[in-house]
PASE-631520 format. One line per 8 residues: number of its first residue (from 1); for each residue x, y, z of N, C-alpha, C. Coordinates in Angstrom, 3 decimals. Layout:
<sites>
NUM> X,Y,Z,X,Y,Z,X,Y,Z | ... .
</sites>
This chain:
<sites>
1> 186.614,115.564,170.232,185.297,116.034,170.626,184.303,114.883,170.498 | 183.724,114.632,171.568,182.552,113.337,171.669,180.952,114.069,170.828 | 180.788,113.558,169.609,179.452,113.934,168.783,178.434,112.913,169.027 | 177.153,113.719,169.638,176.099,112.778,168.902,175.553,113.227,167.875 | 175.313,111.628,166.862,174.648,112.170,165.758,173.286,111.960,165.422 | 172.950,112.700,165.098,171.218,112.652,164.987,170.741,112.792,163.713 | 170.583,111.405,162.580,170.427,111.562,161.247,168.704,110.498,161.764 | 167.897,110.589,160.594,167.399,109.422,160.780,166.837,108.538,161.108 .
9> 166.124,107.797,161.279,166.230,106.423,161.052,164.756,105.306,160.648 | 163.693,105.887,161.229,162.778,105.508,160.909,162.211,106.547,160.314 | 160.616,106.258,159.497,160.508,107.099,158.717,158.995,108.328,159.205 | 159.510,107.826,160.574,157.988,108.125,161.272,156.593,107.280,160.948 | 156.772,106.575,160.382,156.011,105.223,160.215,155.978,104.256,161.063 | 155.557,103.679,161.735,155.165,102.417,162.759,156.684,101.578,161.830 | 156.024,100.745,160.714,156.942,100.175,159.834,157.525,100.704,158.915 | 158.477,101.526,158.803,158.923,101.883,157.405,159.164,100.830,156.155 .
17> 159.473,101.595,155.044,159.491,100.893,154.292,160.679,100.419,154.332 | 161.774,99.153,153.350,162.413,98.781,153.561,163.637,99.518,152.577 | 162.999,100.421,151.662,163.731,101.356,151.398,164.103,102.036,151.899 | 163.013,102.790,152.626,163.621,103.675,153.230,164.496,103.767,154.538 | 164.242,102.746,155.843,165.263,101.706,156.223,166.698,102.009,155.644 | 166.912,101.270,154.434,167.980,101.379,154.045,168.794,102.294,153.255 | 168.237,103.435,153.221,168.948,104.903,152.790,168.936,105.488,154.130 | 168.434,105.067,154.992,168.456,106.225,156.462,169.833,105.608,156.939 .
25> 169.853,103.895,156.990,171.049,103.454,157.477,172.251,103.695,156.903 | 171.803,103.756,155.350,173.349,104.281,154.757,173.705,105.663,154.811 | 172.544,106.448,154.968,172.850,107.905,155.136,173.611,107.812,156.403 | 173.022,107.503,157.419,173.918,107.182,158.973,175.100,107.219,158.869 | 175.377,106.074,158.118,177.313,105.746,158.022,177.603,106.932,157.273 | 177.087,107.519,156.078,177.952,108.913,155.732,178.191,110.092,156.858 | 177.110,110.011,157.554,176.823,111.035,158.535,178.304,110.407,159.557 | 178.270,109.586,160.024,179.234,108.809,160.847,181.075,109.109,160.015 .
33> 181.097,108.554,159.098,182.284,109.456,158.459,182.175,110.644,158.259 | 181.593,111.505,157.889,182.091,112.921,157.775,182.169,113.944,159.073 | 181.572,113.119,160.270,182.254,113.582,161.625,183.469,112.906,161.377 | 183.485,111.420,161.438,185.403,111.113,161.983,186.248,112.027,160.893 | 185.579,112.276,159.741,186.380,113.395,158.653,187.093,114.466,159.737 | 186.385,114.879,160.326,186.280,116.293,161.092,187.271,116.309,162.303 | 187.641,115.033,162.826,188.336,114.750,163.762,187.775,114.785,164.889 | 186.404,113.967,164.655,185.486,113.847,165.820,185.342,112.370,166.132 .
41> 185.416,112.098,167.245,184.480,110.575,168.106,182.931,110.616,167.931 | 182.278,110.424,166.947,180.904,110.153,166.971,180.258,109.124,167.269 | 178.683,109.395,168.035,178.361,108.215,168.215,176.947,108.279,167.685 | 176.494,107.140,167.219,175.159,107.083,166.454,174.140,105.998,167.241 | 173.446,106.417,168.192,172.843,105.271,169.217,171.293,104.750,167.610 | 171.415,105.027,166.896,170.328,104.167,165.967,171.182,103.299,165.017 | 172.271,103.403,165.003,173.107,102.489,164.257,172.751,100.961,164.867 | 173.759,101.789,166.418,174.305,100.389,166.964,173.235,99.818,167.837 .
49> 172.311,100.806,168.613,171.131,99.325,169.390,169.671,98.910,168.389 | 169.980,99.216,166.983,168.830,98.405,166.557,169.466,97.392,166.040 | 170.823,97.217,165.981,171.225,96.176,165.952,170.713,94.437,166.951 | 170.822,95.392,167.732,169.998,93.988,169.174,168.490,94.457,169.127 | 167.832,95.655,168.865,166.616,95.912,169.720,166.045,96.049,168.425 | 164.478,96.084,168.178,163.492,95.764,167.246,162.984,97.209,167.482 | 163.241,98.518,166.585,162.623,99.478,166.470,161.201,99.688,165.838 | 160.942,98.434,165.539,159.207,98.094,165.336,158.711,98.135,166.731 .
57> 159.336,97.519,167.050,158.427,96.927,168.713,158.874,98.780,169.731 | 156.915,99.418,169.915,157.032,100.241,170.507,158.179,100.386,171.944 | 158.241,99.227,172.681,158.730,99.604,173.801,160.126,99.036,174.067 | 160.679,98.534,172.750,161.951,98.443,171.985,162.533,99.393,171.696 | 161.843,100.349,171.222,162.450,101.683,170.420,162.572,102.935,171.407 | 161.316,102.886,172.441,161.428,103.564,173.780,162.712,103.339,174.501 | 163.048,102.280,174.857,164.029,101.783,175.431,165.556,102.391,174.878 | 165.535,101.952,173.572,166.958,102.645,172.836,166.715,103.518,172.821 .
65> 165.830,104.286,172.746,165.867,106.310,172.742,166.165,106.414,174.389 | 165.974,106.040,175.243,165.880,106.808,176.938,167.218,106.131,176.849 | 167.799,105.147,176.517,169.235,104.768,176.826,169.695,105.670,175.994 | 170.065,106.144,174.794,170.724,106.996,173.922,170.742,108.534,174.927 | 169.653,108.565,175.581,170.216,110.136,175.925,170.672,110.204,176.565 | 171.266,109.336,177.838,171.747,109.111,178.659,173.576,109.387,178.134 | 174.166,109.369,177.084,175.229,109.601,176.319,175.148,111.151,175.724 | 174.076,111.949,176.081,174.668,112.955,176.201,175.032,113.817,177.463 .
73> 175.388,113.088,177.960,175.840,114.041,179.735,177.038,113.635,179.201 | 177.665,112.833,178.131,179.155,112.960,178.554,179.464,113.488,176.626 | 178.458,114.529,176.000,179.074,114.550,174.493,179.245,116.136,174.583 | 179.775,116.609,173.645,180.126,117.821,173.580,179.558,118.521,172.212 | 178.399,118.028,171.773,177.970,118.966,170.480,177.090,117.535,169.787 | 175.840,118.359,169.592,175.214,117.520,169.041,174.470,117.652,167.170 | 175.554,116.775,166.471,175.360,116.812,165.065,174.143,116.756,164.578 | 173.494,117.644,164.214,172.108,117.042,163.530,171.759,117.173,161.956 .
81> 172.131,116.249,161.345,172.082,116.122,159.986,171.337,115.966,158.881 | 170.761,116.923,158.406,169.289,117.542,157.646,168.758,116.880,156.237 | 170.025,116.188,155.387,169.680,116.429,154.276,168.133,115.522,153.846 | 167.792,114.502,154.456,167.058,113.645,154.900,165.747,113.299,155.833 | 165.281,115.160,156.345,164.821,115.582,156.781,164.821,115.421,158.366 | 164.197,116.059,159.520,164.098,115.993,160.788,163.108,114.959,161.712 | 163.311,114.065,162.064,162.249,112.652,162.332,162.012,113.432,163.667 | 160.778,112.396,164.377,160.481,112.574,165.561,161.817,112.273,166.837 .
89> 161.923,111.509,166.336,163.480,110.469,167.240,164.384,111.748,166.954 | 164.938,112.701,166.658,165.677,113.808,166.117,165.677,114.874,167.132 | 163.825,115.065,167.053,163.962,116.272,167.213,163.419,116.318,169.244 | 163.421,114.891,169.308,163.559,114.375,171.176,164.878,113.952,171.135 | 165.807,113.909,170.686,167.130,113.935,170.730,167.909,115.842,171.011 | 167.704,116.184,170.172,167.523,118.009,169.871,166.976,118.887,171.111 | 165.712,118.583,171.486,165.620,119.185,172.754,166.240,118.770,173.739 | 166.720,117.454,174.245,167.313,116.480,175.055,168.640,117.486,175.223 .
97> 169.135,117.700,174.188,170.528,118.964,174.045,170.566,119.999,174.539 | 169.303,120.366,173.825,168.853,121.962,174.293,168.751,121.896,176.050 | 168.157,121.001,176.554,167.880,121.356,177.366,169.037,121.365,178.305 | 170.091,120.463,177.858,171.572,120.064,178.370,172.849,120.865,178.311 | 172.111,122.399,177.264,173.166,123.229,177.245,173.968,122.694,176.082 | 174.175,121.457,175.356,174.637,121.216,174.587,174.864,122.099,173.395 | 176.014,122.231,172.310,175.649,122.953,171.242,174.933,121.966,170.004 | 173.962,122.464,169.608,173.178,122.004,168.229,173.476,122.479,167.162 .
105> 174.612,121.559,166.006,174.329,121.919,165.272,174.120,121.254,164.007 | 173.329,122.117,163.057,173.333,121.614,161.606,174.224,121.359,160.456 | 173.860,120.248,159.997,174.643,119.799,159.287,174.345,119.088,157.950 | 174.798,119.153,156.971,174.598,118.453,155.546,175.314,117.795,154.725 | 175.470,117.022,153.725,176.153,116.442,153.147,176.224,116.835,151.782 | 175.163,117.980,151.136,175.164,117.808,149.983,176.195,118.708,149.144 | 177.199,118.915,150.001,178.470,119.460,149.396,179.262,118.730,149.160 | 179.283,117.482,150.109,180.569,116.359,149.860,180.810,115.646,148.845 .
113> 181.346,115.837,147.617,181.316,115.299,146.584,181.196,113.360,147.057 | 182.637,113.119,147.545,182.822,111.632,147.600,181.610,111.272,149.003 | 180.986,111.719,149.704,179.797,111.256,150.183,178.664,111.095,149.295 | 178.525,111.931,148.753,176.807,111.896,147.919,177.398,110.774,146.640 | 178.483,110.815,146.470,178.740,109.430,145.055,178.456,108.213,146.257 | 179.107,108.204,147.359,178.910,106.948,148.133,177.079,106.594,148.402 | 177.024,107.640,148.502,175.028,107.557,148.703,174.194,106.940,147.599 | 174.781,107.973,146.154,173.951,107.602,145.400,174.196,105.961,144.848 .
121> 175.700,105.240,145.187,175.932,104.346,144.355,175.133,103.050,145.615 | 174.613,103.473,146.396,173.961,102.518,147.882,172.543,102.431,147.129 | 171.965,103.465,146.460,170.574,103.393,146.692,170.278,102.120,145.842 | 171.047,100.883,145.275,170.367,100.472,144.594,170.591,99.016,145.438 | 169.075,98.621,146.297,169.523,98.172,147.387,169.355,96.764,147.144 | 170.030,95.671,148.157,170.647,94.487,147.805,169.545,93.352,148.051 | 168.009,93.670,148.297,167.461,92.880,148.069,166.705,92.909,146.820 | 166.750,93.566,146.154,166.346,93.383,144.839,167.466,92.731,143.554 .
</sites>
């Protein structure tokens, strides 16, 4: 089953902080394993194009969101993963579904024992 996942990523801040940055990204990758857990193909379009693209720069971040939805005409269920709350980028991802017939659903982590140890042992982040 082809997932998009929708955790994340900025903090609705122009600049987030660099904490928070880096618990959204590590939350991501948990979110990203506990679909392949599931025996799913997930895909996380905030992982992989802020890798090249500057989600500071307004028409950077425009750009990777209108390309990201374009990957759901070919997904079959769209993960949306709560524990971390619902961003703007989320919830124009979410209707993008809705409107696609897609199924939406919710999802959490705070049952997964060996996820939330992987979370909590991240938060202590590597530029300090």
């Amino acid at each position: 089953m082809r997932v998009i996942i929708e955790s994340p990523y900025s903090s609705g801040e122009h600049v987030p902080s660099w904490e928070t940055s880096y618990l959204n990204i590590e939350y991501a990758k948990r979110c990203l394993l506990d679909s392949l857990k599931r025996g799913e193909s997930p895909f996380a379009s905030h992982l992989l194009y802020t890798q090249v693209l500057d989600d500071r720069d307004s028409d950077q971040r425009k750009m990777g969101m209108t390309l990201a939805l374009a990957w759901y005409e070919v997904s079959d269920l769209c993960a949306v993963y709560t524990d971390r709350g619902i961003s703007e980028g989320m919830e124009s991802g979410i209707k993008h579904a809705e409107s696609l017939s897609i199924t939406v659903e919710k999802r959490s982590l705070e049952n997964d024992e060996t996820i939330q140890t992987s979370l909590s042992n991240s938060i202590k982040p590597y530029w300090r």
